[in-house]
C-alpha positions as a printed Julia matrix, in Angstrom:
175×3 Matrix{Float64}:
 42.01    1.19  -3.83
 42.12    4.1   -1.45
 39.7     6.0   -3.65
 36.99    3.31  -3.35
 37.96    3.09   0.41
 37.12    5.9    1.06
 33.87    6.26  -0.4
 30.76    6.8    1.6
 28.99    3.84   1.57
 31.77    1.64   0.27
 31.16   -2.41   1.65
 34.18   -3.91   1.98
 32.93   -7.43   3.44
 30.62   -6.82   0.16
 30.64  -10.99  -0.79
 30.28  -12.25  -4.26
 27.89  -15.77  -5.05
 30.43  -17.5   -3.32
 30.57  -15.72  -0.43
 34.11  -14.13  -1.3
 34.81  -10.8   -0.43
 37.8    -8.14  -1.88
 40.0    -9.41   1.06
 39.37  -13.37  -0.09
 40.37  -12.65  -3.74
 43.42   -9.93  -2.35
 44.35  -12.93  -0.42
 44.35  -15.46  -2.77
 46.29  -13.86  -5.45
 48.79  -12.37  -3.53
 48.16   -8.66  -3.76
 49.86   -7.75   0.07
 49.58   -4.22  -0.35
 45.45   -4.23  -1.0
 45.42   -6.92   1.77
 46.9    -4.35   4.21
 44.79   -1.4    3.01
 41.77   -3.64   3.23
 42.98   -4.68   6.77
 43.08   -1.07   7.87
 39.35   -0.46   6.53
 37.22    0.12   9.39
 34.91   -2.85  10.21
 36.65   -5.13   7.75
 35.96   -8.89   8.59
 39.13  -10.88   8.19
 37.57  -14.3    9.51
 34.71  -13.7    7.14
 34.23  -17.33   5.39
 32.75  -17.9    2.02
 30.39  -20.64   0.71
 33.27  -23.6    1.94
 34.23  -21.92   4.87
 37.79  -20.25   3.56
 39.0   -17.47   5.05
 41.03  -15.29   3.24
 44.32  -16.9    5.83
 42.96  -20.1    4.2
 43.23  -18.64   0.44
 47.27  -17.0    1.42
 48.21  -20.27   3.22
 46.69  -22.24   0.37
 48.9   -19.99  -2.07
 52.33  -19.84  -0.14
 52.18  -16.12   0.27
 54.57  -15.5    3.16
 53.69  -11.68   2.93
 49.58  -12.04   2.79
 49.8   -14.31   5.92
 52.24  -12.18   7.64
 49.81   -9.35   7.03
 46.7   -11.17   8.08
 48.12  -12.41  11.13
 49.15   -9.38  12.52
 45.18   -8.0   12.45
 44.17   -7.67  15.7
 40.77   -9.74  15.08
 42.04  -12.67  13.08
 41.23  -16.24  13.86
 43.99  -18.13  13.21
 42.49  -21.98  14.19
 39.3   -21.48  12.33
 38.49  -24.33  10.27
 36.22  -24.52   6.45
 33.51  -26.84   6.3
 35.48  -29.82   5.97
 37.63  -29.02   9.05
 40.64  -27.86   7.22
 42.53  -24.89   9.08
 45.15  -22.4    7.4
 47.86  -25.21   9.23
 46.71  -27.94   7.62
 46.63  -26.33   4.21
 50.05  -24.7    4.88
 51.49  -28.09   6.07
 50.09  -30.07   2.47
 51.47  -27.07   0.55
 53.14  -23.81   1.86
 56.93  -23.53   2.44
 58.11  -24.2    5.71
 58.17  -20.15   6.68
 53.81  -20.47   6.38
 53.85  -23.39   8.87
 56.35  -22.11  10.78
 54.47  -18.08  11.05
 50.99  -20.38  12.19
 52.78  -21.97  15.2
 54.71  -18.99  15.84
 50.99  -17.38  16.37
 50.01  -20.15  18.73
 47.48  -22.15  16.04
 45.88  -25.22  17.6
 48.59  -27.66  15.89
 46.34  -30.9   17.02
 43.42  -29.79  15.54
 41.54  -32.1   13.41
 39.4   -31.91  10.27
 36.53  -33.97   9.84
 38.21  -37.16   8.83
 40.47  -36.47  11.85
 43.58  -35.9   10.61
 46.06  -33.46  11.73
 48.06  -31.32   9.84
 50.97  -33.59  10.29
 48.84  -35.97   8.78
 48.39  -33.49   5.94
 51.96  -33.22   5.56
 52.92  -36.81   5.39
 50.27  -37.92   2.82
 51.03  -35.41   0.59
 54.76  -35.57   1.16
 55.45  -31.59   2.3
 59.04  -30.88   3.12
 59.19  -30.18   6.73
 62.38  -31.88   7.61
 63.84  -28.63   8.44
 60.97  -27.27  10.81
 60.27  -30.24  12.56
 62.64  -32.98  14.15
 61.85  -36.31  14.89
 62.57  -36.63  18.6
 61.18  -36.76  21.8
 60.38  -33.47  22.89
 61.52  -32.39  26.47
 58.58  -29.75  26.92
 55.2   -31.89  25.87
 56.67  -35.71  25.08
 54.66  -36.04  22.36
 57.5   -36.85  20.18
 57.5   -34.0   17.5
 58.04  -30.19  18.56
 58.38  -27.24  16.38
 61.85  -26.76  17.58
 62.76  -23.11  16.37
 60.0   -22.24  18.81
 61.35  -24.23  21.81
 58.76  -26.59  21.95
 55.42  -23.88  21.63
 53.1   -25.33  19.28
 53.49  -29.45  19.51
 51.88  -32.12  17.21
 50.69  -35.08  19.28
 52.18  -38.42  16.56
 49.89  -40.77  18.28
 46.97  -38.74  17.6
 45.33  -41.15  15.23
 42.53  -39.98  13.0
 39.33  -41.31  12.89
 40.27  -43.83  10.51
 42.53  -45.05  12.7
 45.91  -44.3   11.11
 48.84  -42.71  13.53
 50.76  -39.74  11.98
 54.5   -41.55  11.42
 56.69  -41.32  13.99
């Protein structure tokens, strides 16, 4: 990797048919070593989206690897609330799949936890349709700091989900 890197020349936001670049496919398979050497290229484009919109956060938040998304998120350039095409952001995908440690790294980061895809639903939405195990991030309370009801608590409150924010369809999150 650090021989190619090197190389005069070398394109390393170089995209495939799909719009994928080196980073997207580092990214979603887990490779944390080439994702930080690719990070450290100069000029690399860590929010670059493919054909759906995926960046590679999407692809390591998708895939539960703690170590890619720890890596990506410390980049200086990365866009942590940027949705695909259908609206889904790294959250929402993290929420419906990732171990608690993804979600909890997002919010830590400040990622808009409200935001909505295009059917409108949030990632706590996400998470209770497809029945993610966040019992131990989240508590079911009223929280002091926003009063929306649910608050990331190991982060005193930063980073709350609004559960009357109904989606578009016009189903609340539970509460």
């Amino acid at each position: 990797m650090p021989v190619l890197l090197a190389h005069e020349g070398i394109d390393a936001n170089k995209a495939d048919n799909d719009g994928r670049t080196a980073l997207h496919f580092a990214a979603e398979f887990g490779h944390a070593a080439v994702v930080t050497a690719l990070l450290g290229h100069e000029g690399i484009d860590a929010n670059k989206a493919d054909s759906r919109g995926g960046t590679p956060l999407h692809y390591a938040a998708d895939e539960e690897y703690v170590e890619v998304v720890t890596a990506l998120l410390g980049h200086k350039r990365i866009q942590i609330s940027k949705s695909d095409r259908d609206g889904v952001t790294p959250l929402h995908s993290a929420a419906s799949f990732g171990p608690e440690i993804v979600t909890m790294l997002l919010m830590q980061e400040g990622i808009a936890a409200n935001k909505t895809d295009n059917p409108g639903r949030t990632a706590l939405h996400f998470a209770a349709e497809l029945g993610a195990a966040l019992e131990q991030t989240m508590c079911m309370h009223s929280c002091r700091l926003c009063n929306f009801g649910v608050c990331y608590t190991c982060f005193q409150g930063r980073g709350c989900i609004d559960v009357n924010n109904a989606d578009r369809n016009g189903w609340d999150s539970p509460s």
